[in-house]
N, CA, C and O atoms as CSV, one atom per row, in Angstrom:
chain,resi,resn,atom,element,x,y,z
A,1,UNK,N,N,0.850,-1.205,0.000
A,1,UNK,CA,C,0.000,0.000,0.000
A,1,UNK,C,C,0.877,1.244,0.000
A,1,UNK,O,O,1.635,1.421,0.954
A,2,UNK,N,N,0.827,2.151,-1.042
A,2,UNK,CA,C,1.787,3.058,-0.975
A,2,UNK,C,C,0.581,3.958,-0.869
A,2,UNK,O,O,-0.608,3.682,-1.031
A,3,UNK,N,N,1.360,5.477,-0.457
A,3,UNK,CA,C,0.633,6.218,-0.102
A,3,UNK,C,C,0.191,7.345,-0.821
A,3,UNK,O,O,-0.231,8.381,-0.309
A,4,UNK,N,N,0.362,6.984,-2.686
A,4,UNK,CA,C,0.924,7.838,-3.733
A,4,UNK,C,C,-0.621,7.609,-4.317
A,4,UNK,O,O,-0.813,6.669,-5.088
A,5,UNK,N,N,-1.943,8.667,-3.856
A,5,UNK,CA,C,-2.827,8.947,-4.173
A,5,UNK,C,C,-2.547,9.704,-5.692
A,5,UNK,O,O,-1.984,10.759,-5.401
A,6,UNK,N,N,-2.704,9.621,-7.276
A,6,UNK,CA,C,-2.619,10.088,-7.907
A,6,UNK,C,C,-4.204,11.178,-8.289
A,6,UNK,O,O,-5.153,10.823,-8.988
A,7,UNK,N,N,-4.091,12.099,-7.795
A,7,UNK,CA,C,-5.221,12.867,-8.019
A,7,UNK,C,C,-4.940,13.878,-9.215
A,7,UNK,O,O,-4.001,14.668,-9.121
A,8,UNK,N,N,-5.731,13.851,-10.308
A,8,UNK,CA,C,-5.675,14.577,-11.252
A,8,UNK,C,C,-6.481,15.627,-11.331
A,8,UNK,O,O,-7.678,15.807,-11.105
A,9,UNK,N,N,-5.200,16.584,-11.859
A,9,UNK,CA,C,-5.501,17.775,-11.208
A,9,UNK,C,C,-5.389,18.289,-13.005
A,9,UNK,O,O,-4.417,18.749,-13.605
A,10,UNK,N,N,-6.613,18.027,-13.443
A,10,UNK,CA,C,-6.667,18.184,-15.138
A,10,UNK,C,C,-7.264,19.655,-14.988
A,10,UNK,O,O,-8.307,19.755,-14.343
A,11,UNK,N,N,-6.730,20.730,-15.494
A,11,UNK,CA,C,-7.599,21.626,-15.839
A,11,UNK,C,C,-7.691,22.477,-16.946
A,11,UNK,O,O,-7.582,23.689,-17.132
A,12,UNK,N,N,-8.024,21.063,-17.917
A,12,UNK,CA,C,-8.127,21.392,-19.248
A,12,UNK,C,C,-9.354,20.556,-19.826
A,12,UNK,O,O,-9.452,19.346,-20.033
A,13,UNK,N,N,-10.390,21.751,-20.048
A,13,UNK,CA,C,-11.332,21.909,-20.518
A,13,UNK,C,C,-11.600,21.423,-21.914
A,13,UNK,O,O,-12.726,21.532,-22.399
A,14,UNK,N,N,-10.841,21.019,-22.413
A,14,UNK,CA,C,-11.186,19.829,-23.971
A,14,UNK,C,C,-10.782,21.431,-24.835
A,14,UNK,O,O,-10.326,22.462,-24.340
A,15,UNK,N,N,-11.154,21.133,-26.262
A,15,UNK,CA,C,-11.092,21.894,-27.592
A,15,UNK,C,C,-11.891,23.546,-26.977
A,15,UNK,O,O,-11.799,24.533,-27.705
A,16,UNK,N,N,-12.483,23.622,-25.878
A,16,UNK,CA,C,-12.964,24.846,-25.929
A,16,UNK,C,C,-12.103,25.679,-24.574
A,16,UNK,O,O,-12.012,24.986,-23.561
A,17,UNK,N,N,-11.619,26.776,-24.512
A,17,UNK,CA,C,-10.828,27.730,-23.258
A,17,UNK,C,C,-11.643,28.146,-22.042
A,17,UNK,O,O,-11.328,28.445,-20.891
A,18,UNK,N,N,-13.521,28.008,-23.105
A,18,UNK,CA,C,-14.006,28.505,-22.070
A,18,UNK,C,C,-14.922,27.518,-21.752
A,18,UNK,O,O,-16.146,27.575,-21.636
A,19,UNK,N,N,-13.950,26.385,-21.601
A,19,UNK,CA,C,-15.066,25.226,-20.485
A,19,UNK,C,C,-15.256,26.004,-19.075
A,19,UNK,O,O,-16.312,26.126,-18.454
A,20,UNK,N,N,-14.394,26.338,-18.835
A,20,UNK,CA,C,-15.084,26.896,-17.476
A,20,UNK,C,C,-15.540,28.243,-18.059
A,20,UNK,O,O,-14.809,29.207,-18.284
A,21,UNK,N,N,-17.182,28.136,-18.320
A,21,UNK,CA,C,-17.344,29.305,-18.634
A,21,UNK,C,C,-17.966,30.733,-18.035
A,21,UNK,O,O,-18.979,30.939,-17.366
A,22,UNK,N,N,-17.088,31.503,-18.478
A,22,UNK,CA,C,-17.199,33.135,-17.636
A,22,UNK,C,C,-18.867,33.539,-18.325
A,22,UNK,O,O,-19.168,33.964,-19.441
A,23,UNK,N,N,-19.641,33.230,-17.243
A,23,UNK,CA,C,-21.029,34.007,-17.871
A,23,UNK,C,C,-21.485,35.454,-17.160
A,23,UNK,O,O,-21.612,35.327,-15.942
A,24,UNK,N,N,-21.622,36.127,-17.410
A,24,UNK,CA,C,-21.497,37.344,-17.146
A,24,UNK,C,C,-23.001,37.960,-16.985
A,24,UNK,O,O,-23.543,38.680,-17.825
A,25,UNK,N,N,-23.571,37.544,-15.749
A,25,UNK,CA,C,-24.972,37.501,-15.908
A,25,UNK,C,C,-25.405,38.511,-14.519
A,25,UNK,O,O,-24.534,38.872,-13.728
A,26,UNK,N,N,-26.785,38.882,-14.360
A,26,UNK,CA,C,-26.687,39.607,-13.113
A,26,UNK,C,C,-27.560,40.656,-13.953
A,26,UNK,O,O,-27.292,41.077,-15.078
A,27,UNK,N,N,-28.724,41.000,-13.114
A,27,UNK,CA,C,-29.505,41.921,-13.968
A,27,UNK,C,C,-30.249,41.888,-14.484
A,27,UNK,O,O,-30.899,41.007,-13.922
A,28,UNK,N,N,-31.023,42.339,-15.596
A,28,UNK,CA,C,-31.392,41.877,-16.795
A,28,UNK,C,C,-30.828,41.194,-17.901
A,28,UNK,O,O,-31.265,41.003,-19.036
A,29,UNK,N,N,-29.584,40.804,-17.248
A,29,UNK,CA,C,-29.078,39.886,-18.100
A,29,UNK,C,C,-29.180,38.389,-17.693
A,29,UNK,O,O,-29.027,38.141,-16.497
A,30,UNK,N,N,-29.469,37.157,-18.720
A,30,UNK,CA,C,-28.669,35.965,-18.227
A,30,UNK,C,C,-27.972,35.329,-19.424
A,30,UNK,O,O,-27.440,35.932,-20.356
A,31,UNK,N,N,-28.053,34.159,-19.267
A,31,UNK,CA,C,-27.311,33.484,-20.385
A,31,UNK,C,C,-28.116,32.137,-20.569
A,31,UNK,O,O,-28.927,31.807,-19.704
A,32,UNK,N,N,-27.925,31.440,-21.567
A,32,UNK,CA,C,-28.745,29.810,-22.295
A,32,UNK,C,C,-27.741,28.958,-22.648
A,32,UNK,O,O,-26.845,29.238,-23.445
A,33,UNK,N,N,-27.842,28.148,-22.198
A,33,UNK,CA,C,-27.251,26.994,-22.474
A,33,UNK,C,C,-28.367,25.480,-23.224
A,33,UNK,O,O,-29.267,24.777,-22.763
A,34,UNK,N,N,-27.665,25.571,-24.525
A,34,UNK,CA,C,-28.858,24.353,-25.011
A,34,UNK,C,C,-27.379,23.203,-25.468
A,34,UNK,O,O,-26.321,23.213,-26.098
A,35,UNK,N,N,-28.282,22.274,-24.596
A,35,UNK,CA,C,-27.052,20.757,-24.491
A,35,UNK,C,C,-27.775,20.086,-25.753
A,35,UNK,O,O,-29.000,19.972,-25.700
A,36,UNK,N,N,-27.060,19.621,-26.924
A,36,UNK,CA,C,-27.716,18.826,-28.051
A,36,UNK,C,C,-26.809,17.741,-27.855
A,36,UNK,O,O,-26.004,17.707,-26.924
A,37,UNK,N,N,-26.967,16.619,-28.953
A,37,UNK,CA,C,-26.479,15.402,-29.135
A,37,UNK,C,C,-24.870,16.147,-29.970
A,37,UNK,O,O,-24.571,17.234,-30.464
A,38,UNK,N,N,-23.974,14.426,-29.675
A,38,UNK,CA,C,-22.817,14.501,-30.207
A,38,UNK,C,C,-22.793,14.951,-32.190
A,38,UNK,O,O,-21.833,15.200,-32.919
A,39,UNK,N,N,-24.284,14.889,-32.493
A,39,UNK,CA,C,-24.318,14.956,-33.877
A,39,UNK,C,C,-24.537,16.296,-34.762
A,39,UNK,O,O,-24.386,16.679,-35.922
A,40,UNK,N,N,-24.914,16.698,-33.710
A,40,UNK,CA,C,-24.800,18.573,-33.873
A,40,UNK,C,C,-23.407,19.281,-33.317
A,40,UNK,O,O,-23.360,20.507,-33.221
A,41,UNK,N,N,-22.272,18.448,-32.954
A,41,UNK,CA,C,-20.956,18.995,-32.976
A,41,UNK,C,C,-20.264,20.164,-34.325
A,41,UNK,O,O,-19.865,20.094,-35.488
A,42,UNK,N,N,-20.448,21.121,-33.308
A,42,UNK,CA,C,-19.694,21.977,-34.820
A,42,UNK,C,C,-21.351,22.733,-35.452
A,42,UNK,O,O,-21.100,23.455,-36.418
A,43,UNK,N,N,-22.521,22.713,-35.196
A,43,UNK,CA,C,-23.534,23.186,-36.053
A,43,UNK,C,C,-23.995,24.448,-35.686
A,43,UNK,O,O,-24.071,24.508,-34.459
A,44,UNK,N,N,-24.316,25.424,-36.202
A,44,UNK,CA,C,-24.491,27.027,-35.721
A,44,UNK,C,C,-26.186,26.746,-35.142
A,44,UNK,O,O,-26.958,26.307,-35.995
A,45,UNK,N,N,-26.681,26.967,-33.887
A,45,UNK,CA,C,-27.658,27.046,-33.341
A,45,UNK,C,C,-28.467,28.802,-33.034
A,45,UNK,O,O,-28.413,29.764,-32.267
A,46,UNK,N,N,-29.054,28.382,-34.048
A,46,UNK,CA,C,-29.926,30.072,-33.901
A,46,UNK,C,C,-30.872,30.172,-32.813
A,46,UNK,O,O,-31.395,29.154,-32.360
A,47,UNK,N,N,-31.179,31.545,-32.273
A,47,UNK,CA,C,-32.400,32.045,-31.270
A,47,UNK,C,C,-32.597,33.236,-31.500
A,47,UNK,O,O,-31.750,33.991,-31.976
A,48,UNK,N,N,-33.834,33.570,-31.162
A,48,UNK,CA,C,-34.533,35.160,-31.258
A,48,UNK,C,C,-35.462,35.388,-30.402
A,48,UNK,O,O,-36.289,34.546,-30.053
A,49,UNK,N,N,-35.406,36.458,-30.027
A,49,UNK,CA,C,-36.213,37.320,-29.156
A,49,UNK,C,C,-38.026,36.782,-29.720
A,49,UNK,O,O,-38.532,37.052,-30.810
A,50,UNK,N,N,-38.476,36.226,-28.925
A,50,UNK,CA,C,-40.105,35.733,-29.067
A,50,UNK,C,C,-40.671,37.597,-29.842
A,50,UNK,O,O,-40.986,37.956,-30.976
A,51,UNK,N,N,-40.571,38.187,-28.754
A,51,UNK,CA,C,-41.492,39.458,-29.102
A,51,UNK,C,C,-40.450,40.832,-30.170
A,51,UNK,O,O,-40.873,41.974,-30.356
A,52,UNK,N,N,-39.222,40.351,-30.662
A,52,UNK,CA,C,-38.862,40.927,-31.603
A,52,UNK,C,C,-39.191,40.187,-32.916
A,52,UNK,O,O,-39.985,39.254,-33.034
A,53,UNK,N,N,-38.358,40.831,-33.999
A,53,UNK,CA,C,-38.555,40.463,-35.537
A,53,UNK,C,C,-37.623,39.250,-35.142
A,53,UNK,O,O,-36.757,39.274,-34.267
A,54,UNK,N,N,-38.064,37.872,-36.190
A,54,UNK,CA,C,-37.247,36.855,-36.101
A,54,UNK,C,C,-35.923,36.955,-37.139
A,54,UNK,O,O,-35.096,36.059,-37.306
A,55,UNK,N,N,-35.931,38.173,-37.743
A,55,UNK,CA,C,-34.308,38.208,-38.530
A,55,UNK,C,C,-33.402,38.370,-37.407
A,55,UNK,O,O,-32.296,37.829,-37.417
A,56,UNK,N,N,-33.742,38.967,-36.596
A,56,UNK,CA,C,-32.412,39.250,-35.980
A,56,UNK,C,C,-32.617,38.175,-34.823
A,56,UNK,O,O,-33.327,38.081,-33.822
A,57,UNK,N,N,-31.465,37.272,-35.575
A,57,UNK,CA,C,-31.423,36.079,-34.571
A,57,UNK,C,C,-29.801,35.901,-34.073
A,57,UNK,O,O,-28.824,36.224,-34.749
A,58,UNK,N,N,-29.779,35.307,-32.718
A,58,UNK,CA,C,-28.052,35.068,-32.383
A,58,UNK,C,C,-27.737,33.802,-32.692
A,58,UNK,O,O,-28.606,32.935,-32.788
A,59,UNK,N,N,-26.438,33.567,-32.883
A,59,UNK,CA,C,-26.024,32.151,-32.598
A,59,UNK,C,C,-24.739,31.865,-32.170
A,59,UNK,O,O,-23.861,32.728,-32.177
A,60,UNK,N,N,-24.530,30.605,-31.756
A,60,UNK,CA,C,-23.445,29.964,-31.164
A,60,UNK,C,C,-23.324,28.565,-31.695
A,60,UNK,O,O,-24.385,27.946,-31.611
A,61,UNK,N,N,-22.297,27.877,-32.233
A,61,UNK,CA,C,-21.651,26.751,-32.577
A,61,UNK,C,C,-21.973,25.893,-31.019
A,61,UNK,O,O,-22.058,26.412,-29.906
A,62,UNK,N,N,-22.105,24.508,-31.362
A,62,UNK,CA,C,-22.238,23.790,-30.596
A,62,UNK,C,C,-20.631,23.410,-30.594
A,62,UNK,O,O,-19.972,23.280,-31.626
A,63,UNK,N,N,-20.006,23.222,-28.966
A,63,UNK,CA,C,-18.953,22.321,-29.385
A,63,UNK,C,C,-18.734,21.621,-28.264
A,63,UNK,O,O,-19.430,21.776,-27.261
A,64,UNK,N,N,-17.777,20.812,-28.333
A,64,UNK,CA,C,-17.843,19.697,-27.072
A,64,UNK,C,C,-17.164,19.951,-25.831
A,64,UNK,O,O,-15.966,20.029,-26.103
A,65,UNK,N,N,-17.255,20.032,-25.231
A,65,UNK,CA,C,-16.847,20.178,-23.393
A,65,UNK,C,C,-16.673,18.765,-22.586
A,65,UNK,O,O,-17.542,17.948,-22.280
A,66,UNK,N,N,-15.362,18.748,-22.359
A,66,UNK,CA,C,-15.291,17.956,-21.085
A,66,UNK,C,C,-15.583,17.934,-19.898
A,66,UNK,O,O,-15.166,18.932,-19.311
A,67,UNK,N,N,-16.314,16.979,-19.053
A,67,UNK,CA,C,-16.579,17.243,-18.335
A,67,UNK,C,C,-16.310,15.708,-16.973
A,67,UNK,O,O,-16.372,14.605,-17.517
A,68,UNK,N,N,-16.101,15.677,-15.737
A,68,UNK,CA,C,-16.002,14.872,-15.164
A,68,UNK,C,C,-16.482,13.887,-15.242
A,68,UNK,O,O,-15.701,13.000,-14.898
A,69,UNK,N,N,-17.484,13.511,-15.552
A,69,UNK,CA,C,-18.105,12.602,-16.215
A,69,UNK,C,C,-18.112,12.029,-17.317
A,69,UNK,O,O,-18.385,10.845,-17.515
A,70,UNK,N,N,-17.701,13.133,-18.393
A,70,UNK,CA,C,-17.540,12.648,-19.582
A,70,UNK,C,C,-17.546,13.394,-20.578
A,70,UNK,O,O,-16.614,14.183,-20.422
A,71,UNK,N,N,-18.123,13.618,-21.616
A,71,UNK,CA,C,-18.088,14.495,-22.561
A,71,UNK,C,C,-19.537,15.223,-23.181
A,71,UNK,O,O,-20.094,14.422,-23.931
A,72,UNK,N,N,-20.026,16.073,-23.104
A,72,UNK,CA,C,-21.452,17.177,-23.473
A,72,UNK,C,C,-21.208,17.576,-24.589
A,72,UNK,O,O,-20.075,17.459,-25.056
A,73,UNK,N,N,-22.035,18.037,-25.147
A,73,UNK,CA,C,-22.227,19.078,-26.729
A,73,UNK,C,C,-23.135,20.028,-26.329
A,73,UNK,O,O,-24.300,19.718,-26.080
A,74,UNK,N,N,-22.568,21.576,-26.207
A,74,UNK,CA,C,-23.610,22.473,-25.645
A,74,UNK,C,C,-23.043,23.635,-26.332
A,74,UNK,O,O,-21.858,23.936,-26.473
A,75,UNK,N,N,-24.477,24.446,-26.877
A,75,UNK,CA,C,-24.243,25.911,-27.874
A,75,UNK,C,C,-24.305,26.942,-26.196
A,75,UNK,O,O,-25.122,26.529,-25.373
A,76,UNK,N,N,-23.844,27.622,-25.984
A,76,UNK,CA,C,-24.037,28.874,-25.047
A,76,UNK,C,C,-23.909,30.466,-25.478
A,76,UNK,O,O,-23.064,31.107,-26.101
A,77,UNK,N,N,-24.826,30.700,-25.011
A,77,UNK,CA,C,-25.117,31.937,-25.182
A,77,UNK,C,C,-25.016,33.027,-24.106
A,77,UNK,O,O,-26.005,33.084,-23.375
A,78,UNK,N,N,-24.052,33.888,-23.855
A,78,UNK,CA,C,-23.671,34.044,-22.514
A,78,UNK,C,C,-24.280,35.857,-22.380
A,78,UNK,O,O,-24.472,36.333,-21.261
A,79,UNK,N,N,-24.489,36.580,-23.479
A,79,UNK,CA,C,-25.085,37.565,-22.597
A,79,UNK,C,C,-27.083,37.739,-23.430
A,79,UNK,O,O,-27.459,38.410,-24.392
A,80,UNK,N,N,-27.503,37.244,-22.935
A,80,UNK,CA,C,-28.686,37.628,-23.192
A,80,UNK,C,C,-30.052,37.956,-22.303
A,80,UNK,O,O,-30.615,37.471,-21.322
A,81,UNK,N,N,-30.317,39.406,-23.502
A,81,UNK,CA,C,-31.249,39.669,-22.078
A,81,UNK,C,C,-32.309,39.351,-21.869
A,81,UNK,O,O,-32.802,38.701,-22.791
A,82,UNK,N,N,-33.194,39.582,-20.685
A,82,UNK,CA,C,-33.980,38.827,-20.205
A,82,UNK,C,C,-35.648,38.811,-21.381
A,82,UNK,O,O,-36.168,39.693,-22.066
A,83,UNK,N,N,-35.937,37.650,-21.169
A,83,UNK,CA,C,-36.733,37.197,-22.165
A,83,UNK,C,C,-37.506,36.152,-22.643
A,83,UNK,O,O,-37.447,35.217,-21.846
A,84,UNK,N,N,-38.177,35.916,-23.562
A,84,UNK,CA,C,-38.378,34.678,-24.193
A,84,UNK,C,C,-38.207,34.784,-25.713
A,84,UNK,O,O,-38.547,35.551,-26.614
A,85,UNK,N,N,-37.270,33.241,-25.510
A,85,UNK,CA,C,-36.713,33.255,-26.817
A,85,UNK,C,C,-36.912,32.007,-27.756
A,85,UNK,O,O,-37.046,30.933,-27.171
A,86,UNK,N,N,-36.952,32.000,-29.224
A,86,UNK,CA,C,-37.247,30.678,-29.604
A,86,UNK,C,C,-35.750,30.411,-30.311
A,86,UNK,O,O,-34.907,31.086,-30.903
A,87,UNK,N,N,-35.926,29.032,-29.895
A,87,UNK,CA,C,-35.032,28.250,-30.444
A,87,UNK,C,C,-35.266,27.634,-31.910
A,87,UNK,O,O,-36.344,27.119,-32.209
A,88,UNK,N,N,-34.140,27.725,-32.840
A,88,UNK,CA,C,-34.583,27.159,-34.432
A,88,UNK,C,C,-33.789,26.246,-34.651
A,88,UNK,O,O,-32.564,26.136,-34.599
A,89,UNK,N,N,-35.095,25.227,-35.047
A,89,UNK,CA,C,-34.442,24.280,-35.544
A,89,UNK,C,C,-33.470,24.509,-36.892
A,89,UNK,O,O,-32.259,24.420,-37.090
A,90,UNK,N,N,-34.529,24.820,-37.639
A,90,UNK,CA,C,-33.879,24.983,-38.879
A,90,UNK,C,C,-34.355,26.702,-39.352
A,90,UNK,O,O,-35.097,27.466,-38.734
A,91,UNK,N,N,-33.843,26.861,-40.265
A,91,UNK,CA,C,-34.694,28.643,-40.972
A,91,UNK,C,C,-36.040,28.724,-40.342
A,91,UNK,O,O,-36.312,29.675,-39.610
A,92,UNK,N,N,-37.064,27.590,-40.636
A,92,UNK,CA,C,-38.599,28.222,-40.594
A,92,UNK,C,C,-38.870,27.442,-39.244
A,92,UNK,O,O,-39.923,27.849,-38.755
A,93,UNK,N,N,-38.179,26.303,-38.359
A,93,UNK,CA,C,-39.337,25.833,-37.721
A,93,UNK,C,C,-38.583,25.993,-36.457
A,93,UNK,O,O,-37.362,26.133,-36.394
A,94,UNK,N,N,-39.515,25.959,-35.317
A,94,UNK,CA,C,-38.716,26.198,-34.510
A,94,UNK,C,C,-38.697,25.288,-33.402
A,94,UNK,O,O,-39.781,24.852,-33.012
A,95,UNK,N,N,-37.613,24.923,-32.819
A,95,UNK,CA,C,-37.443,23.495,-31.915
A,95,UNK,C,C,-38.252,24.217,-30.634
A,95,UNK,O,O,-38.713,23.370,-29.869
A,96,UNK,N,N,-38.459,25.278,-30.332
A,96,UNK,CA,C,-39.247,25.364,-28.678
A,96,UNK,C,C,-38.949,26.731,-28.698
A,96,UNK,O,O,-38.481,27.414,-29.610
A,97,UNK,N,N,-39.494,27.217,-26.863
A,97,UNK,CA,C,-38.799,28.558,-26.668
A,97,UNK,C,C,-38.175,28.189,-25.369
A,97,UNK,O,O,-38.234,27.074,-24.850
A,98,UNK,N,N,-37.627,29.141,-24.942
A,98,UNK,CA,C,-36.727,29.159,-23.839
A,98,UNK,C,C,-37.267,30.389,-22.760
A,98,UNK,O,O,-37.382,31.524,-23.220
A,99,UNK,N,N,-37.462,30.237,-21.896
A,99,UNK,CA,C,-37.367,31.770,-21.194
A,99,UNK,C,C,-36.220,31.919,-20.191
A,99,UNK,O,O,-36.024,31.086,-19.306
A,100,UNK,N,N,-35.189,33.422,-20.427
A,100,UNK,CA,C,-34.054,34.039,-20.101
A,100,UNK,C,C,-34.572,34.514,-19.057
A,100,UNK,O,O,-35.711,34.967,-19.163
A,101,UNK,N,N,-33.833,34.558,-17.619
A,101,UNK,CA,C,-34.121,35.338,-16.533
A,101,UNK,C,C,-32.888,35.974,-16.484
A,101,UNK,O,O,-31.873,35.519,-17.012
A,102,UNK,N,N,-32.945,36.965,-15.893
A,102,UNK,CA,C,-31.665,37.893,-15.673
A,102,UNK,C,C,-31.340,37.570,-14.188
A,102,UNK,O,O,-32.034,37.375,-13.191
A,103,UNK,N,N,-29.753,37.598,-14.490
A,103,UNK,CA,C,-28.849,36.800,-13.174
A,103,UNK,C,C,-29.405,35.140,-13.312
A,103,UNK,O,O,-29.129,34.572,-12.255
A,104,UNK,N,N,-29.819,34.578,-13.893
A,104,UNK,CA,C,-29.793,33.279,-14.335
A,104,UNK,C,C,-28.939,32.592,-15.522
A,104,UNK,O,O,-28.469,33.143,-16.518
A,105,UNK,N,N,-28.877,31.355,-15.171
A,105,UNK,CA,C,-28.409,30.213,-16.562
A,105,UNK,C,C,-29.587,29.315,-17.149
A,105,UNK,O,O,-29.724,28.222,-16.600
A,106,UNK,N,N,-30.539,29.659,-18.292
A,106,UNK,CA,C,-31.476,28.744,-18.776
A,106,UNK,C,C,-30.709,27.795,-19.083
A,106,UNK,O,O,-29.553,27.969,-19.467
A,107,UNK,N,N,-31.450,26.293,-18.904
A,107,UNK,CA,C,-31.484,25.396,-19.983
A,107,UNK,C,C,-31.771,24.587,-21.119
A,107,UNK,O,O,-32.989,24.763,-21.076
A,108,UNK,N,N,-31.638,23.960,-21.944
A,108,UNK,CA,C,-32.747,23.845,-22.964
A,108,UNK,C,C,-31.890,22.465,-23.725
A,108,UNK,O,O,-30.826,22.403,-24.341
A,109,UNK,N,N,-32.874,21.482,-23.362
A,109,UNK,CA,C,-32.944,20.678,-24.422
A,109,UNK,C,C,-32.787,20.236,-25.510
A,109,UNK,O,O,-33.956,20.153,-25.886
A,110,UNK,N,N,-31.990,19.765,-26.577
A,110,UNK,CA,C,-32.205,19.774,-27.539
A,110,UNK,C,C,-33.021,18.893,-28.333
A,110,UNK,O,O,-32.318,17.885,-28.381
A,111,UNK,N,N,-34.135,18.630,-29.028
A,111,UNK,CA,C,-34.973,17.976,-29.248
A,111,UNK,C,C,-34.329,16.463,-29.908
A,111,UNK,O,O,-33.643,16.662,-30.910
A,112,UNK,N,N,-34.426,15.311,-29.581
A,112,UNK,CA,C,-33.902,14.365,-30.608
A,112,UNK,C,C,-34.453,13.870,-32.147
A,112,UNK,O,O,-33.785,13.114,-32.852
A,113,UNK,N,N,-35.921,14.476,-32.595
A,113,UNK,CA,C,-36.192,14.558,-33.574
A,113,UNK,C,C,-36.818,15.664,-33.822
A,113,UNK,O,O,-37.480,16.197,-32.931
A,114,UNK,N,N,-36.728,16.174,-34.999
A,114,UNK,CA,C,-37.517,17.490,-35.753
A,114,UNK,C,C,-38.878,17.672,-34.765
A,114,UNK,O,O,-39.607,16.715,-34.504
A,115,UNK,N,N,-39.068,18.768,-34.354
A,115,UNK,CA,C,-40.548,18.982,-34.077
A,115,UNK,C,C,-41.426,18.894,-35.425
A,115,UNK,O,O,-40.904,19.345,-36.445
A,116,UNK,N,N,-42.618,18.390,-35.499
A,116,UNK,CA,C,-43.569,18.666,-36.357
A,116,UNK,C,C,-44.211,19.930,-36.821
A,116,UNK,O,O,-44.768,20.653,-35.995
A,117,UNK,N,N,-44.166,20.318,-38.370
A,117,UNK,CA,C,-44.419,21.850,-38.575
A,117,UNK,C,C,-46.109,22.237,-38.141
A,117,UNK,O,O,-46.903,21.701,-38.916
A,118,UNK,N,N,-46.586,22.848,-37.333
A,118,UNK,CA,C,-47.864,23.546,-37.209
A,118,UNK,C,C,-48.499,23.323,-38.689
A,118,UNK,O,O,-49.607,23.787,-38.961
């Protein structure tokens, strides 16, 4: 029995800098986090303001994060203000909405098949 506990002291966050991520929330601000499957790695995830025009939409690349457990695929969106917002699947349809609280972290789902168009 030796006494040579190897504790790993990893603090490296995979392909992204800001695994530990700085969200900058407080206010009328928060931020969204939508966790999708490993198959949307790399895919630009759009959202828009429910009660604005849907052109002006944000997005964030999904990319992969390590994590103690294992490995996530999550788009984040770190300053947005408070709200409800829809999530797009694609151009016209939209996977859900989200609602943003300020000084919060939403979460959101990512759907595993297409929602059905209205």
């Amino acid at each position: 029995m030796s006494g040579h506990h190897h504790h790993h002291h990893h603090h490296q966050y995979g392909p992204t800098e800001s695994g530990t991520v700085m969200l900058d929330i407080g206010g009328e601000t928060g931020a969204l986090i939508i966790y999708t499957g490993r198959d949307l790695h790399g895919r630009e995830i759009e959202i828009s303001r429910v009660d604005q025009d849907a052109v002006v939409r944000t997005h964030s690349a999904v990319r992969e994060r390590i994590v103690r457990d294992g490995v996530f695929h999550s788009a984040v969106y770190p300053d947005l203000a408070a709200g409800l917002y829809t999530v797009w699947w694609d151009e016209e349809t939209s996977a859900g909405t989200i609602s943003v609280t300020g000084g919060a972290i939403a979460e959101f789902v990512w759907p595993s098949s297409p929602p059905r168009s209205a």
